[in-house]
mmCIF file of the C-alpha atoms, coordinates in Angstrom:
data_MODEL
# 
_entry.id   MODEL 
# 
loop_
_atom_site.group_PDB 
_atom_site.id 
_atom_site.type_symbol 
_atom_site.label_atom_id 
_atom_site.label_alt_id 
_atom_site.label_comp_id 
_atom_site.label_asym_id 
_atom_site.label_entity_id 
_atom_site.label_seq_id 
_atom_site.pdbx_PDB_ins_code 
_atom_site.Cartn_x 
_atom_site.Cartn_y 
_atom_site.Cartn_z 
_atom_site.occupancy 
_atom_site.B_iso_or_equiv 
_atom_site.pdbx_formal_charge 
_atom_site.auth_seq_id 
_atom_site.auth_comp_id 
_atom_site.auth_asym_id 
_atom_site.auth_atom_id 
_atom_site.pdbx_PDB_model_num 
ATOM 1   C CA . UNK A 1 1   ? 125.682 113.098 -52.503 1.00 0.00 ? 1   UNK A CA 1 
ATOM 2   C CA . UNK A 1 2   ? 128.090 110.313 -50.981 1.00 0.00 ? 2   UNK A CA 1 
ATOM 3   C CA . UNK A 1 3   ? 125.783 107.503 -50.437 1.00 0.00 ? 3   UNK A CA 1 
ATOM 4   C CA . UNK A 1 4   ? 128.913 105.901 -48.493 1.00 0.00 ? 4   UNK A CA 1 
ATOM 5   C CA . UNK A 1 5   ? 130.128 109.518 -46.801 1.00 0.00 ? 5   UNK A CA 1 
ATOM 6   C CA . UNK A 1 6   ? 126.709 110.513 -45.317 1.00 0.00 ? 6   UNK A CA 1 
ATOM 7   C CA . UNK A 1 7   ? 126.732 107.154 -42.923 1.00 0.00 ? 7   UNK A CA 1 
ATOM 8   C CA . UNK A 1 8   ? 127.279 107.641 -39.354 1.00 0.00 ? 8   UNK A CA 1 
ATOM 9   C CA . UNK A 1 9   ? 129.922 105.365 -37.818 1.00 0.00 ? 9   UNK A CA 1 
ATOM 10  C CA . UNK A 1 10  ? 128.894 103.936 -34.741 1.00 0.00 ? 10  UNK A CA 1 
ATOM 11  C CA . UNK A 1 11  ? 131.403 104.093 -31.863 1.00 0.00 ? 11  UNK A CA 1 
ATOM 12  C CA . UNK A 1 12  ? 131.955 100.516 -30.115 1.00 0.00 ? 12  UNK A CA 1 
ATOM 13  C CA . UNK A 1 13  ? 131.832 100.707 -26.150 1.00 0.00 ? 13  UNK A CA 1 
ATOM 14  C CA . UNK A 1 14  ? 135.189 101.830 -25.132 1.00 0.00 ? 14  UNK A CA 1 
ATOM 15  C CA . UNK A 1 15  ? 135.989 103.200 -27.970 1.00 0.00 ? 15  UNK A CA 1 
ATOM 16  C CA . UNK A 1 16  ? 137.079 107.421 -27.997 1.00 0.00 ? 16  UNK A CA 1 
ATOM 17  C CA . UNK A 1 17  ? 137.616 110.234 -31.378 1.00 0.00 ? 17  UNK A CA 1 
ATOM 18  C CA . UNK A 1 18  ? 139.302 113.127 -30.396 1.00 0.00 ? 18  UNK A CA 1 
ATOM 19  C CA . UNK A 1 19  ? 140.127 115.839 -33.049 1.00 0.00 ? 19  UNK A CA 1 
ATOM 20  C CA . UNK A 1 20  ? 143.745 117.481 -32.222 1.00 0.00 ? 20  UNK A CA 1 
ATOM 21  C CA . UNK A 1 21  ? 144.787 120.375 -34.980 1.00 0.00 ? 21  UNK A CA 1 
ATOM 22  C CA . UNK A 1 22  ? 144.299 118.576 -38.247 1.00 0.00 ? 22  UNK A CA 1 
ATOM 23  C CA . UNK A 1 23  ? 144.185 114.683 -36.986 1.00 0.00 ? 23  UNK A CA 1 
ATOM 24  C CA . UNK A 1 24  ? 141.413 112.465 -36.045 1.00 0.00 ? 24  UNK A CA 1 
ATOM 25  C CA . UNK A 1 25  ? 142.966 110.571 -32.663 1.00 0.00 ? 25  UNK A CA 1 
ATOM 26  C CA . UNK A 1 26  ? 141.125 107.145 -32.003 1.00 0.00 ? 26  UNK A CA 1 
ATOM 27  C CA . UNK A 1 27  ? 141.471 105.384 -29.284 1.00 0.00 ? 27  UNK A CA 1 
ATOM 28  C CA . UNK A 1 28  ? 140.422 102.000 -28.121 1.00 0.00 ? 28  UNK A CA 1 
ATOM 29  C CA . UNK A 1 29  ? 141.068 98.960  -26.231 1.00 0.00 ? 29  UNK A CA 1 
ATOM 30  C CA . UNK A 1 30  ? 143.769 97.522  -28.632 1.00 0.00 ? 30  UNK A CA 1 
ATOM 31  C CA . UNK A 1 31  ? 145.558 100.955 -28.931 1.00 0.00 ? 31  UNK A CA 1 
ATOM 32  C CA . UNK A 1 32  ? 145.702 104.401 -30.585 1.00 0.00 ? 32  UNK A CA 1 
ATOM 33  C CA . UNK A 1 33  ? 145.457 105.545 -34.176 1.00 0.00 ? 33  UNK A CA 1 
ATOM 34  C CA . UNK A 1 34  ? 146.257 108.893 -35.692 1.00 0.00 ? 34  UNK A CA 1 
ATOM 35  C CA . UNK A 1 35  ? 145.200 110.122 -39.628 1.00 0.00 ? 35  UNK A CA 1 
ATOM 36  C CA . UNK A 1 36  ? 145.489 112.849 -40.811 1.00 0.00 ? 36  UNK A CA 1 
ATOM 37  C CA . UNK A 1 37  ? 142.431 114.905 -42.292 1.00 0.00 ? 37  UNK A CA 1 
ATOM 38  C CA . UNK A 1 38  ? 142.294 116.957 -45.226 1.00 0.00 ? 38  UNK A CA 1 
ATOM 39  C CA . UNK A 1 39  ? 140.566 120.597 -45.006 1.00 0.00 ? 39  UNK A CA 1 
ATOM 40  C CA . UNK A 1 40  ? 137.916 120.138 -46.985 1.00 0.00 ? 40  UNK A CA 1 
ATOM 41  C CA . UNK A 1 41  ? 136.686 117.340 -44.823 1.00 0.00 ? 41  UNK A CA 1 
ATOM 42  C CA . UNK A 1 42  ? 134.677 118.469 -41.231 1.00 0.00 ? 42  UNK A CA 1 
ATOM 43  C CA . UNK A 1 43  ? 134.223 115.705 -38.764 1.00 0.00 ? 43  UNK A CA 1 
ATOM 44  C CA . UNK A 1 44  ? 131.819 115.924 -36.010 1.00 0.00 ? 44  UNK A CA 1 
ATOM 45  C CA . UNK A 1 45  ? 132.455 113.727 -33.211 1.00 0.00 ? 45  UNK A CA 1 
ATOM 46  C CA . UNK A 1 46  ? 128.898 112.714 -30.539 1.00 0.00 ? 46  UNK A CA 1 
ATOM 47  C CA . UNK A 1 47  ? 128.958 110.394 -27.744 1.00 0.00 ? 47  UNK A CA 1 
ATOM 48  C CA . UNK A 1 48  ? 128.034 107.505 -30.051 1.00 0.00 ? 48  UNK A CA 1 
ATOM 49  C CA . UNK A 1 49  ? 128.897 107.998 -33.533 1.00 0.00 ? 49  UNK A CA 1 
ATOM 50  C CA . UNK A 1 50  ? 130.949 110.415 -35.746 1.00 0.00 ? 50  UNK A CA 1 
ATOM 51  C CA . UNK A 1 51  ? 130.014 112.225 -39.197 1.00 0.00 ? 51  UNK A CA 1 
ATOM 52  C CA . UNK A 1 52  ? 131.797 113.442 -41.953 1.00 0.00 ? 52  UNK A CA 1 
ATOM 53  C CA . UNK A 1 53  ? 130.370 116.296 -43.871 1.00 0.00 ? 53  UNK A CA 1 
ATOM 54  C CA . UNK A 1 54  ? 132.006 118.939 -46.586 1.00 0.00 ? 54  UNK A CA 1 
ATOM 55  C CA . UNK A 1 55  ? 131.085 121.784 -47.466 1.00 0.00 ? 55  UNK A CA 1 
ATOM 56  C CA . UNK A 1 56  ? 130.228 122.068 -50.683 1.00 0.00 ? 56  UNK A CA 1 
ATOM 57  C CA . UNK A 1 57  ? 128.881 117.865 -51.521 1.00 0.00 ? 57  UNK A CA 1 
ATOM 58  C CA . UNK A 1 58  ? 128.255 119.275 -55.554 1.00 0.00 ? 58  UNK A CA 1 
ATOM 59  C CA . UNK A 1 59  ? 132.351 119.459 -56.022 1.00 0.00 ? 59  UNK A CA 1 
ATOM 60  C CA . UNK A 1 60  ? 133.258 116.453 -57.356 1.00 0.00 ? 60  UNK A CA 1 
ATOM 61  C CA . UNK A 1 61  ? 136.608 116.567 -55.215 1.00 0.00 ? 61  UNK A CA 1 
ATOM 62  C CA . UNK A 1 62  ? 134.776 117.456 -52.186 1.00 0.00 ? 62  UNK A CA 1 
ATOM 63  C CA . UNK A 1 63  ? 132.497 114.107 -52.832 1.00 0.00 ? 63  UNK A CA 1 
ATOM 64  C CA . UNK A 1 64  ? 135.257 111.648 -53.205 1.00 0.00 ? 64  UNK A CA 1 
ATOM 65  C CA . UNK A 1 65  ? 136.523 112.909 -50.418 1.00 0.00 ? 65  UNK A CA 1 
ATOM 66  C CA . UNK A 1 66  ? 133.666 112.457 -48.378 1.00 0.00 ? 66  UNK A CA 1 
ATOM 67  C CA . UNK A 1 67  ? 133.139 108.994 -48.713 1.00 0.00 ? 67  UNK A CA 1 
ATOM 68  C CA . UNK A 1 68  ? 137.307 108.524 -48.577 1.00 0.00 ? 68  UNK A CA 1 
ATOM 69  C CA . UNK A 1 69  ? 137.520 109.561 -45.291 1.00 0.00 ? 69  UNK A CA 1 
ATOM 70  C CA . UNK A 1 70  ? 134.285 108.294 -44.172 1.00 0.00 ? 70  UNK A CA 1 
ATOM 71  C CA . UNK A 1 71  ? 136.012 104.415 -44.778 1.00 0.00 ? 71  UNK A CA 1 
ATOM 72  C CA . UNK A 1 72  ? 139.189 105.758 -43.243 1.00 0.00 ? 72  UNK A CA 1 
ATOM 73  C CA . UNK A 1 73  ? 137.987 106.611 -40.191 1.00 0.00 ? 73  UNK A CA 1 
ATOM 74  C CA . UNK A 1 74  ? 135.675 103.567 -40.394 1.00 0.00 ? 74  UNK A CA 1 
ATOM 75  C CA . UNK A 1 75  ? 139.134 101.391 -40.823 1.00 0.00 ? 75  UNK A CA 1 
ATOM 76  C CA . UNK A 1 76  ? 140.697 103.729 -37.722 1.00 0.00 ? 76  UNK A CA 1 
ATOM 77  C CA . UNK A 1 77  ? 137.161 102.562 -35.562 1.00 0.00 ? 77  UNK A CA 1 
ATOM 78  C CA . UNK A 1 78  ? 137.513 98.938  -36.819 1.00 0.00 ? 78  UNK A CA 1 
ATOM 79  C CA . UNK A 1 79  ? 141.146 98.605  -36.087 1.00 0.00 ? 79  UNK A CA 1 
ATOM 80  C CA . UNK A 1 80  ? 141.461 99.710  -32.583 1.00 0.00 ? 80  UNK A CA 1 
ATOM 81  C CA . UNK A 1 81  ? 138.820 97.197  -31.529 1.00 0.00 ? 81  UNK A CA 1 
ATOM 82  C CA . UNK A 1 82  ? 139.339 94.488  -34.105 1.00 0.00 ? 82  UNK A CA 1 
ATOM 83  C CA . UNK A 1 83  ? 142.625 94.807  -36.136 1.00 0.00 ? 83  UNK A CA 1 
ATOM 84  C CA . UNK A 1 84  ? 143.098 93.513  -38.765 1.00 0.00 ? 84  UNK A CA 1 
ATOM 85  C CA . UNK A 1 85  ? 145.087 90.143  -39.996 1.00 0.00 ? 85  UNK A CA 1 
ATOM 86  C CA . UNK A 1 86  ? 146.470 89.174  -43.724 1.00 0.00 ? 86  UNK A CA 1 
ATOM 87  C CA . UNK A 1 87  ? 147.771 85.647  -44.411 1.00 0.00 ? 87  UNK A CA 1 
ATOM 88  C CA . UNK A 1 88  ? 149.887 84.806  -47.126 1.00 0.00 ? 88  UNK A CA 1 
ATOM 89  C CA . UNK A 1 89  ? 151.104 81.149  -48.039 1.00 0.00 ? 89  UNK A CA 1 
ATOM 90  C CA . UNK A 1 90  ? 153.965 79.874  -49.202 1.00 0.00 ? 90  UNK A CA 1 
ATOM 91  C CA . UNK A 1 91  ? 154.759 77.379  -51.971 1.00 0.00 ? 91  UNK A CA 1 
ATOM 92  C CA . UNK A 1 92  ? 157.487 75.063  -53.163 1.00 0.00 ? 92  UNK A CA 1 
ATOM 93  C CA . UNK A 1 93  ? 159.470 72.668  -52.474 1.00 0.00 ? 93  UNK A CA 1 
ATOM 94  C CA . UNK A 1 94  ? 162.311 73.989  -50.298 1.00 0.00 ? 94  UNK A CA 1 
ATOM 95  C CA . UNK A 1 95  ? 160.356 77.860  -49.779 1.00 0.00 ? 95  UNK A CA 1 
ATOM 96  C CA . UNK A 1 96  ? 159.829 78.131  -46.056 1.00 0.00 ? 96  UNK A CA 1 
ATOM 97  C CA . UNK A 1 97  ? 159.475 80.918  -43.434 1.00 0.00 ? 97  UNK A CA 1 
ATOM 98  C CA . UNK A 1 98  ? 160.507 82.014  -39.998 1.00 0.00 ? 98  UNK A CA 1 
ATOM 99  C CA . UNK A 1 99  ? 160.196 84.477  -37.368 1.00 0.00 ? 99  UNK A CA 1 
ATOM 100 C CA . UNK A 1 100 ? 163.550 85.622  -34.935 1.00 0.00 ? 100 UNK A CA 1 
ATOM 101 C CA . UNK A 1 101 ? 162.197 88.400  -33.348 1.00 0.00 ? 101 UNK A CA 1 
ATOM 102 C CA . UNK A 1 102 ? 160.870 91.219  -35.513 1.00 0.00 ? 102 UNK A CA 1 
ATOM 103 C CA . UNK A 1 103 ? 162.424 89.324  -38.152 1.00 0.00 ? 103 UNK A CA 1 
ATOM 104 C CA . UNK A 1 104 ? 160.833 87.207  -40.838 1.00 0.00 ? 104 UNK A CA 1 
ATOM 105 C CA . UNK A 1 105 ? 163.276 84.885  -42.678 1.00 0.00 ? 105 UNK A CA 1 
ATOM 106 C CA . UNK A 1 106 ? 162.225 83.723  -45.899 1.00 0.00 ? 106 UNK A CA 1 
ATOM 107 C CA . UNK A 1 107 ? 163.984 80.878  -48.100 1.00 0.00 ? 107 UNK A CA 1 
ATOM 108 C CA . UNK A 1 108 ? 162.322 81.290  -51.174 1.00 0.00 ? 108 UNK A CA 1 
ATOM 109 C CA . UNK A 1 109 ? 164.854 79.662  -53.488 1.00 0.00 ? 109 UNK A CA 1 
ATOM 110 C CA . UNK A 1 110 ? 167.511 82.450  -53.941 1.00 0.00 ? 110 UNK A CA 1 
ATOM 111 C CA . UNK A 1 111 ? 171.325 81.359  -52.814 1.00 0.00 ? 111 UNK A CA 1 
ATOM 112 C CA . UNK A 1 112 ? 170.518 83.725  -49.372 1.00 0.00 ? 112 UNK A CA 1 
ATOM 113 C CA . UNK A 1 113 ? 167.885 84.021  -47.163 1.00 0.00 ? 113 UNK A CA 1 
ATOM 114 C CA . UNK A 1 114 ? 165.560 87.302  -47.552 1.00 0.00 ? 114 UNK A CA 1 
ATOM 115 C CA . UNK A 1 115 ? 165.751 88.981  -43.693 1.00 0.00 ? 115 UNK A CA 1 
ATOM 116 C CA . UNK A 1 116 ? 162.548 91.396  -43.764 1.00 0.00 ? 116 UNK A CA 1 
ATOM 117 C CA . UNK A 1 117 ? 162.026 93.277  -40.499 1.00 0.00 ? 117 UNK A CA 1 
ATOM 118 C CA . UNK A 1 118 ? 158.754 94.053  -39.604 1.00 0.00 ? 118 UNK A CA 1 
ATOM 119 C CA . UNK A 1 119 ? 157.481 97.793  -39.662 1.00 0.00 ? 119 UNK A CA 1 
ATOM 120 C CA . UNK A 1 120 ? 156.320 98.948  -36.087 1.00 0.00 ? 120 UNK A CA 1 
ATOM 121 C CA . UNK A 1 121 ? 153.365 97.883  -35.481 1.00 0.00 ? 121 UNK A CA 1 
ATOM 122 C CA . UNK A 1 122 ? 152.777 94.917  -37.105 1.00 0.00 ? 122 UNK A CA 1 
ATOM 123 C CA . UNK A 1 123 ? 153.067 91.630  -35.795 1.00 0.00 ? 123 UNK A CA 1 
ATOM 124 C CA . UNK A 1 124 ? 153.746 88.265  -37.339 1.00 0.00 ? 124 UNK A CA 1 
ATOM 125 C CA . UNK A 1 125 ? 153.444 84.529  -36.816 1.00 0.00 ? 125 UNK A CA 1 
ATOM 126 C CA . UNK A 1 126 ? 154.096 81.515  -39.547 1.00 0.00 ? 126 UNK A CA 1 
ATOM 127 C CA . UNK A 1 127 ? 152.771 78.278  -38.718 1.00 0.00 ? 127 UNK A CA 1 
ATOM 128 C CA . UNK A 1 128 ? 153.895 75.960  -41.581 1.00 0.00 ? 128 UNK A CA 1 
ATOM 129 C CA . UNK A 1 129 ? 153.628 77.257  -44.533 1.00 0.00 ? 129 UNK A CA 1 
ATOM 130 C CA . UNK A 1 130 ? 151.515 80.785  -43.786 1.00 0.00 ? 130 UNK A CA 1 
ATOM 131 C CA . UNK A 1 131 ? 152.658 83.585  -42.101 1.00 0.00 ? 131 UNK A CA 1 
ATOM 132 C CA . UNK A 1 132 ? 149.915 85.399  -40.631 1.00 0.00 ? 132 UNK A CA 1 
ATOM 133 C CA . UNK A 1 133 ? 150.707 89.685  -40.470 1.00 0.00 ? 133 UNK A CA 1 
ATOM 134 C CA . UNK A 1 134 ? 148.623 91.769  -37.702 1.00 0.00 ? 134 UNK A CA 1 
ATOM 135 C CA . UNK A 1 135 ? 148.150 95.212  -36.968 1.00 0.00 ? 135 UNK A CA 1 
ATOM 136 C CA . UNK A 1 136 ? 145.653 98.122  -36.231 1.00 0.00 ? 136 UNK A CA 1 
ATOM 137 C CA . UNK A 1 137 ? 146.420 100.033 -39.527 1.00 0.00 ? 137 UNK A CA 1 
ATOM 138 C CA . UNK A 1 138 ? 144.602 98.401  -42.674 1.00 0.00 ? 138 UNK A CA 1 
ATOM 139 C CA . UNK A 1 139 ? 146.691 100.191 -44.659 1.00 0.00 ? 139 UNK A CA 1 
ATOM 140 C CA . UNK A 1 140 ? 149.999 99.140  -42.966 1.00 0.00 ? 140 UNK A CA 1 
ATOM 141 C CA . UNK A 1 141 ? 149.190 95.613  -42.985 1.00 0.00 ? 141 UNK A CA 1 
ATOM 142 C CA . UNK A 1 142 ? 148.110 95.593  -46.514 1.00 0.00 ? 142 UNK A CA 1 
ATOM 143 C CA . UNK A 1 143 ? 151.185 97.080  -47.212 1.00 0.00 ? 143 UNK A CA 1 
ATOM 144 C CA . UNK A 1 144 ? 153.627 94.856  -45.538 1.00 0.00 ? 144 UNK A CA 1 
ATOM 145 C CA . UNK A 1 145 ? 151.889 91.952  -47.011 1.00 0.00 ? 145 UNK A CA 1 
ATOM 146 C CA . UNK A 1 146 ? 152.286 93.406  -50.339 1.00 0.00 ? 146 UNK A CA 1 
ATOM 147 C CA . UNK A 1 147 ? 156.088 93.691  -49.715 1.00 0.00 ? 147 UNK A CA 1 
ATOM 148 C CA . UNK A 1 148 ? 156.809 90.102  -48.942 1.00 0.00 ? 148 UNK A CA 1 
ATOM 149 C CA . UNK A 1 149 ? 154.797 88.882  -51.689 1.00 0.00 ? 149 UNK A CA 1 
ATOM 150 C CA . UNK A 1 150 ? 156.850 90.540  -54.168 1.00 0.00 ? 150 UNK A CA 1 
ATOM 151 C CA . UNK A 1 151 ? 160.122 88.975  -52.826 1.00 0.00 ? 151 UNK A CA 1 
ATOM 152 C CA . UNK A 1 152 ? 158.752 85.543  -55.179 1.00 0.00 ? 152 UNK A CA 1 
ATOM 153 C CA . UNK A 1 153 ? 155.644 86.589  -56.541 1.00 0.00 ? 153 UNK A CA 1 
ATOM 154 C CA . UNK A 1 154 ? 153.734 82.875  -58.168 1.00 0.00 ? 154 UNK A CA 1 
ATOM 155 C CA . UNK A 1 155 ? 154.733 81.869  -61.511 1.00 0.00 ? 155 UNK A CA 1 
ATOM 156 C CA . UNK A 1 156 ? 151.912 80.715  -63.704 1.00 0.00 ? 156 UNK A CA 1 
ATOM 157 C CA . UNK A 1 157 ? 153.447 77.952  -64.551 1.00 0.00 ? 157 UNK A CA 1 
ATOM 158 C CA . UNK A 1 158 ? 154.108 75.884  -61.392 1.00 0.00 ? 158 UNK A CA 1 
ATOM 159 C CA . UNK A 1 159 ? 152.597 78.601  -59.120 1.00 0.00 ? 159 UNK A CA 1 
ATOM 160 C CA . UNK A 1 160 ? 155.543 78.292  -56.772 1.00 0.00 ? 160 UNK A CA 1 
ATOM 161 C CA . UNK A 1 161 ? 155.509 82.002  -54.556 1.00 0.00 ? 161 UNK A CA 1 
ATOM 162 C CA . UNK A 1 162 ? 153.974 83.533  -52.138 1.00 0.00 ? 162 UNK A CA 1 
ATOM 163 C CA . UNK A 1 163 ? 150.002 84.196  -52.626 1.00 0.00 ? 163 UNK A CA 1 
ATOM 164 C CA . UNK A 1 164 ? 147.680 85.599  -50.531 1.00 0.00 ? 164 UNK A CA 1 
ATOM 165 C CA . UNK A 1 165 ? 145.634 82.795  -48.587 1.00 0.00 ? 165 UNK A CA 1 
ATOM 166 C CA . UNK A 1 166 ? 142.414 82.412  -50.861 1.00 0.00 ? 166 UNK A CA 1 
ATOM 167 C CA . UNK A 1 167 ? 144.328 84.072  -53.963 1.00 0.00 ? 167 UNK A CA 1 
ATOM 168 C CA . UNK A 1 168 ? 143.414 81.926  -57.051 1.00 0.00 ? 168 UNK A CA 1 
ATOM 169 C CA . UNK A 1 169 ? 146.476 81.649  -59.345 1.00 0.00 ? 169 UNK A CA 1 
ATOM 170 C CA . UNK A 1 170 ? 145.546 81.225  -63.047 1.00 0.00 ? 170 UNK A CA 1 
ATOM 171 C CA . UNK A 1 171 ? 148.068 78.315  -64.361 1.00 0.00 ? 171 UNK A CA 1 
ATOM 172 C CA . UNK A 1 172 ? 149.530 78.256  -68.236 1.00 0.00 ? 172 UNK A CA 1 
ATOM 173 C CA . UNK A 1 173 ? 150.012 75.015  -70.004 1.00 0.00 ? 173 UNK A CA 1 
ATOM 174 C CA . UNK A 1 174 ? 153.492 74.313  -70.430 1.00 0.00 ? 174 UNK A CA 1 
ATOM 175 C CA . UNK A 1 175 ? 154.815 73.272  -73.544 1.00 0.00 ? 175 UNK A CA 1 
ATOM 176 C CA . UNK A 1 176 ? 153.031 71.184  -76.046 1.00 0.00 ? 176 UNK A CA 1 
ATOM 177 C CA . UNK A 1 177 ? 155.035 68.337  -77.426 1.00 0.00 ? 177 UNK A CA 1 
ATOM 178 C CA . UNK A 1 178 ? 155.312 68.800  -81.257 1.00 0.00 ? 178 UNK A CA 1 
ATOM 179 C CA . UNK A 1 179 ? 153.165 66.578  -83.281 1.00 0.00 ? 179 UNK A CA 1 
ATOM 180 C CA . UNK A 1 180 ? 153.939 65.278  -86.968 1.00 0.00 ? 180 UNK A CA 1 
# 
């Protein structure tokens, strides 16, 4: 059995699941989310919490499925009341950010500026050097902040990127001076 899948997810105050066709619809005070669930999956929706079962939990493909969508659903619950936030910083000397509009303009060292416009649904802020991406989709958000990292992704060297806020960069020595 799922030890993860057979957990109930509690529904916040204010919070409502609706199943339409094959998608889970939740919908809370910061918006609505949509996901789309696979057949083998069954969802049962009560007043205060929702369960995922399958039918058959021995099937190995049926079991990773189970606690899959379990933390899917989970993220849909968790984003509609919470959302969810990634910061990335910037640095070296020169590498700045902006926001004009949708837009985020990066100077990252290249001979033009990178113009990245935002997906829908995600919003974004910089304040110095960190830029601070928000949405109600974990996924989306992780996704967007994956994109701008790679524009300049930190050398080991002199660690001069972007990096996710907290990220640890592992540094190389540079070059040894020969000795005789």
């Amino acid at each position: 059995m799922s030890r993860l899948g057979k957990l109930p997810i509690k529904l916040p105050v204010g919070t409502q699941a609706r199943i339409e066709g094959s998608f889970i619809i939740v919908k809370g005070p910061k918006g609505e989310i949509r996901e789309k669930l696979n057949n083998l999956v069954k969802v049962e929706i009560g007043e205060k919490e929702i369960n995922i079962r399958v039918g058959n939990a021995g099937e190995k493909k049926e079991k990773s499925l189970w606690g899959l969508y379990r933390s899917l659903i989970n993220n849909l619950v968790i984003g509609v009341n919470e959302g969810f936030e990634k910061k990335l910083e910037i640095s070296g000397v020169g590498y700045r950010a902006a926001m004009s509009g949708n837009k985020l303009v990066l100077n990252l060292g290249f001979s033009h500026p990178i113009e990245y416009n935002l997906p829908e649904g995600i919003t974004g802020s910089v304040e110095e050097n960190v830029i601070t991406l928000k949405g109600l989709e974990k996924k989306l958000v992780g996704e967007t902040a994956a994109k701008i990292k790679r524009f300049r992704v930190p050398d080991p060297y002199k660690a001069k990127g972007v990096k996710y806020s907290g990220e640890i960069i592992r540094r190389k020595a540079g070059k040894a001076a020969a000795k005789e």
